[in-house]
C-alpha positions in Angstrom: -2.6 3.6 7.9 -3.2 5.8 4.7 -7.0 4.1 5.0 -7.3 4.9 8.7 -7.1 8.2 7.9 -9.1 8.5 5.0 -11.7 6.9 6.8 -10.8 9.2 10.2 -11.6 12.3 7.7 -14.8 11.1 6.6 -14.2 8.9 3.2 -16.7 6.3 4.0 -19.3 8.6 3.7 -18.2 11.0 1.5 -20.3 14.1 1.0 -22.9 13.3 -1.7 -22.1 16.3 -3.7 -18.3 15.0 -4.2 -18.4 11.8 -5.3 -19.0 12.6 -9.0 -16.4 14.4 -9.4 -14.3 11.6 -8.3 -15.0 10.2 -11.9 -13.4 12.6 -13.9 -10.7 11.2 -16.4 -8.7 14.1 -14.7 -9.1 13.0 -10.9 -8.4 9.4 -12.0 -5.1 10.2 -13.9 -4.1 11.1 -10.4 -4.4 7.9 -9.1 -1.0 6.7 -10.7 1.0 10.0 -10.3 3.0 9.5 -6.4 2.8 12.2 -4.2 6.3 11.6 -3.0 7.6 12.5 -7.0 7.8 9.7 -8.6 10.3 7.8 -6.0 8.1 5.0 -5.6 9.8 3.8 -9.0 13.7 4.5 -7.1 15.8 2.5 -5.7 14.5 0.5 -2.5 17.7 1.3 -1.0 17.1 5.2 -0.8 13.1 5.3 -0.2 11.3 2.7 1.6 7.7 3.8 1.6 5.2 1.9 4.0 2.5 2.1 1.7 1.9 3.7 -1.6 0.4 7.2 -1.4 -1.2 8.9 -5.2 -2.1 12.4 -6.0 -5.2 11.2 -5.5 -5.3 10.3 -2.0 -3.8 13.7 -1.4 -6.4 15.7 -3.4 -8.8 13.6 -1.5 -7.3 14.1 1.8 -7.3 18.2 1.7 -10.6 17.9 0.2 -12.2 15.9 3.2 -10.1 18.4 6.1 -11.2 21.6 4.5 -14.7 20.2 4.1 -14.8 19.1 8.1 -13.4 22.5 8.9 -15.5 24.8 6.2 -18.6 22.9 5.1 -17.8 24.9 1.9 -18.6 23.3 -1.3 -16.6 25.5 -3.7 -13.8 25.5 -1.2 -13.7 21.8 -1.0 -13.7 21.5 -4.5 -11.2 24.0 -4.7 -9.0 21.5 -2.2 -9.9 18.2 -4.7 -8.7 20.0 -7.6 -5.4 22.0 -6.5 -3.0 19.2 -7.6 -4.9 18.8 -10.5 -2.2 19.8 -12.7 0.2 17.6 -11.1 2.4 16.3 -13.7 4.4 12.7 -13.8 6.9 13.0 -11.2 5.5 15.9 -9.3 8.2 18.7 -8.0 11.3 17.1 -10.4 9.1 19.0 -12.9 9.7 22.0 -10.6 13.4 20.8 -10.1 13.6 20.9 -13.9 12.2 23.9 -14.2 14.8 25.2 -12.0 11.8 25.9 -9.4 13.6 24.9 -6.1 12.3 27.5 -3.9 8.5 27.6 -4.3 7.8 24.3 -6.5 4.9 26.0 -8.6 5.9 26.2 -12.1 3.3 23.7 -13.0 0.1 24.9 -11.7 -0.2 27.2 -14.2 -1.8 24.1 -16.2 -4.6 23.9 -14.0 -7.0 26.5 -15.5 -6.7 24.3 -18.5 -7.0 21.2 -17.1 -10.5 21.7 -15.3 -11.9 23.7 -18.3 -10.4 20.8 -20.9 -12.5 17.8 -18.9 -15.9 18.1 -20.5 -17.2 15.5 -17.9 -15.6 17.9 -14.9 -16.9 20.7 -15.9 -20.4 19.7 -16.9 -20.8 18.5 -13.4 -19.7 22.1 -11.7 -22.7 23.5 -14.2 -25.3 20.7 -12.8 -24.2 22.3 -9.4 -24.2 25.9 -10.2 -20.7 26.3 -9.8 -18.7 29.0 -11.8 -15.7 26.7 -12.3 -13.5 30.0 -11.9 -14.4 29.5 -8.1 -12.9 26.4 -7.9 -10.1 26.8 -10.4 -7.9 29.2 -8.0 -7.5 27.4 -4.6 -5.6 30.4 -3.6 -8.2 32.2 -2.1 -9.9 29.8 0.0 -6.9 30.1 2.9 -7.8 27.5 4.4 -6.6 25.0 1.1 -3.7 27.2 0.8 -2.3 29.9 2.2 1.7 31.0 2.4 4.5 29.7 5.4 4.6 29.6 7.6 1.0 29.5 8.3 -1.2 26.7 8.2 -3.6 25.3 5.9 -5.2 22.1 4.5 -2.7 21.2 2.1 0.1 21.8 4.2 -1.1 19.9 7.2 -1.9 16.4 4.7 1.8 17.5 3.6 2.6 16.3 7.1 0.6 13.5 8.0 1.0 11.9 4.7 4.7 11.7 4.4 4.7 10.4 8.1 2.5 8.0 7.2 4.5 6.4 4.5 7.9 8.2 4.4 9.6 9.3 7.0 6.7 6.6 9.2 7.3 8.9 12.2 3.0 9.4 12.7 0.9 7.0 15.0 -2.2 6.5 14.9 -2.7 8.7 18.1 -1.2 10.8 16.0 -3.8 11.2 13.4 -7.0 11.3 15.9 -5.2 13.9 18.1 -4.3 15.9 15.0 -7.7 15.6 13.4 -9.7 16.0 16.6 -8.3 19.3 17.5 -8.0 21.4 14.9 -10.1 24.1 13.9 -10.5 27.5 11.9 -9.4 31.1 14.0 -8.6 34.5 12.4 -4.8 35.1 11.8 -3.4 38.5 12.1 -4.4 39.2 8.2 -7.9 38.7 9.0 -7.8 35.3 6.7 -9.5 31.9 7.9 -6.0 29.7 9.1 -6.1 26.4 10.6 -5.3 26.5 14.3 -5.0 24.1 17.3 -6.7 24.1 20.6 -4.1 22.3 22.1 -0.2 23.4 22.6 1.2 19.8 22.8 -0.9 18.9 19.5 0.6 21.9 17.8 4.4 20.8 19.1 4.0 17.5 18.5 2.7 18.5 14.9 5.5 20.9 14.1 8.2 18.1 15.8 6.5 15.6 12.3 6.9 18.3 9.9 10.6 19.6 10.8 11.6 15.6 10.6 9.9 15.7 7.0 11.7 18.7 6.2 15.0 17.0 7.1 14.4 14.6 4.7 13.5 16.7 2.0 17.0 18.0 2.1 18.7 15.3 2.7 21.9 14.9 0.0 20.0 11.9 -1.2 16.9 13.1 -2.1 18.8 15.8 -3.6 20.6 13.5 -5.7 17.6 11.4 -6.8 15.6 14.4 -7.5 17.8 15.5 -9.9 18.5 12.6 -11.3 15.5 12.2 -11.9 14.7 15.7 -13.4 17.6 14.9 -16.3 15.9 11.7 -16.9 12.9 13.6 -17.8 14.8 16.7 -19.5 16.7 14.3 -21.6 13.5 12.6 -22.4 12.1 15.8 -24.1 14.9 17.2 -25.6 15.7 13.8 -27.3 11.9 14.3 -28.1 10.4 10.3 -27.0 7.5 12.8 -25.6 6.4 16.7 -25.1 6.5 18.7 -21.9 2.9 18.6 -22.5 2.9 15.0 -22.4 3.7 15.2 -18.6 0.1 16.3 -17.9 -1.6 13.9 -19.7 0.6 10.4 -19.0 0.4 8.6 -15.9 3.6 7.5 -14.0 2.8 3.6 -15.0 2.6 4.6 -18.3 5.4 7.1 -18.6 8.0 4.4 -16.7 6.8 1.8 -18.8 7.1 3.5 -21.9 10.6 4.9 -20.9 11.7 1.3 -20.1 11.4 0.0 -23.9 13.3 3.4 -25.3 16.4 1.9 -27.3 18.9 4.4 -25.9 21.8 3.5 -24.1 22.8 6.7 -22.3 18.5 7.0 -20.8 18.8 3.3 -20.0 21.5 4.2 -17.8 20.6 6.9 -16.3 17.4 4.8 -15.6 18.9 1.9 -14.1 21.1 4.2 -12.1 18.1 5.9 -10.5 16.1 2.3 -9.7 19.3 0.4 -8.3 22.0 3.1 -6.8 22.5 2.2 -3.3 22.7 4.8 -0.6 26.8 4.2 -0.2 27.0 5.1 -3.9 25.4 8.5 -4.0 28.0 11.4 -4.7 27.6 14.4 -3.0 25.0 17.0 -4.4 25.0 20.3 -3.6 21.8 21.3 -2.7 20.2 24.6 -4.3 17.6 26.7 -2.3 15.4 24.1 -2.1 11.5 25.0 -0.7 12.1 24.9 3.0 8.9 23.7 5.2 8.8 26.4 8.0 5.8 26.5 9.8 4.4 28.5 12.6 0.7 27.4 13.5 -1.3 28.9 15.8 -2.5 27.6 19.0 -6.5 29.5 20.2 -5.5 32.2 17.8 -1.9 32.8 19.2 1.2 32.2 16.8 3.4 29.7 19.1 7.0 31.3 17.6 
């Protein structure tokens, strides 16, 4: 399904400008970080992904809506790059970092990121491109922009998880989705993604509330955190930096973690890739980032 909708957004014939950048060592390290933090490596019992779903695909994804929607070089390359600084695990980082609420503590890596790839950067020079346009994706609205409004990231934050997570998207779905979006002035005067159709915009807010549920479910509380001390106990016991986070894939980094002699990790470890769901204790969830969201149908908020 993942492919379907790559292909829906264009992927087969991707604009010639982007494929390039598809080569940097910084893009590829993105191919084996999850988008769904890390829980592809958790116990089956808990998350039972359709199909496996990278950074990559995500960066990918936003990329190819905000480029059917803008035609905007610097802000599609703004949308292939905001994840950029993703680290191993994703939002446990955030979790870690005691970032519940807004789940950003790590992009403040990706200035250094883009400006430390030699090959990236070189390639935004051969296209004229100040990389400071492309390094904050915050101002192109239409890759980001704050709840509940709508945006590109926040709408492949929807289909995504539906397509593998929570599996709650069709096919239907994704064409109806896809086919009727477009770009309309929001009461700040910023470009927002919008619907033409009310029942697309219900039926699109219906898959993200389910994938909020989820989200805070006492489970995926549980595993998150788990999770997060498995990779704070990592550092402080120093078997690898903070840093390192950036620069490791997940294969690696799991790998790696599986042959540490230490009793205490290798049970925490074993805990997090075999606990069944009758086993997890209750986990009091923090604040954690809620997914509101009020799009707008032909300019109109529909709340």
């Amino acid at each position: 399904m993942l492919q379907y909708y790559l292909e829906k957004l264009g992927s087969k014939d991707l604009p010639e400008f982007m494929i390039k950048y598809l080569d940097s060592s910084s893009m590829k390290r993105l191919k084996n970080v999850s988008c769904f933090c890390a829980m592809d490596y958790a116990s089956k019992d808990i998350y039972d992904f359709r199909e496996r779903i990278s950074r990559f695909d995500h960066s990918l994804s936003t990329s190819l809506l905000t480029y059917r929607l803008t035609g905007s070089r610097k802000a599609t390359l703004a949308g292939l790059f905001h994840d950029i600084s993703t680290p191993c695990s994703s939002h446990v980082i955030d979790y870690m970092n005691k970032d519940y609420e807004r789940q950003e503590s790590t992009e403040e890596y990706t200035e250094s990121i883009i400006m430390s790839d030699k090959y990236l950067v070189s390639c935004l020079e051969s296209d004229g491109i100040d990389p400071l346009e492309v390094i904050d994706f915050k101002k192109y609205s239409v890759v980001d922009t704050e709840r509940p409004k709508l945006c590109a990231d926040r709408l492949d934050g929807i289909i995504l998880p539906g397509i593998a997570w929570t599996k709650n998207i069709t096919l239907e779905d994704i064409d109806s989705i896809v086919d009727d979006i477009t770009i309309f002035k929001n009461e700040d005067g910023e470009e927002e993604i919008g619907f033409k159709t009310y029942e697309i915009a219900l039926r699109t807010l219906q898959l993200s509330d389910e994938i909020n549920a989820y989200c805070h479910t006492n489970e995926d509380n549980y595993m998150m955190h788990l999770l997060a001390n498995i990779m704070k106990y990592s550092i402080d016991k120093n078997y690898f930096s903070y840093q390192a986070l950036f620069i490791y894939d997940e294969e690696y980094l799991f790998s790696y973690l599986n042959t540490i002699a230490d009793s205490y990790l290798q049970e925490m470890l074993d805990t997090f890739k075999n606990i069944k769901l009758s086993e997890v204790p209750y986990a009091p969830l923090p604040k954690v980032k809620s997914k509101e969201l009020n799009p707008m149908v032909n300019g109109v908020r529909i709340k």
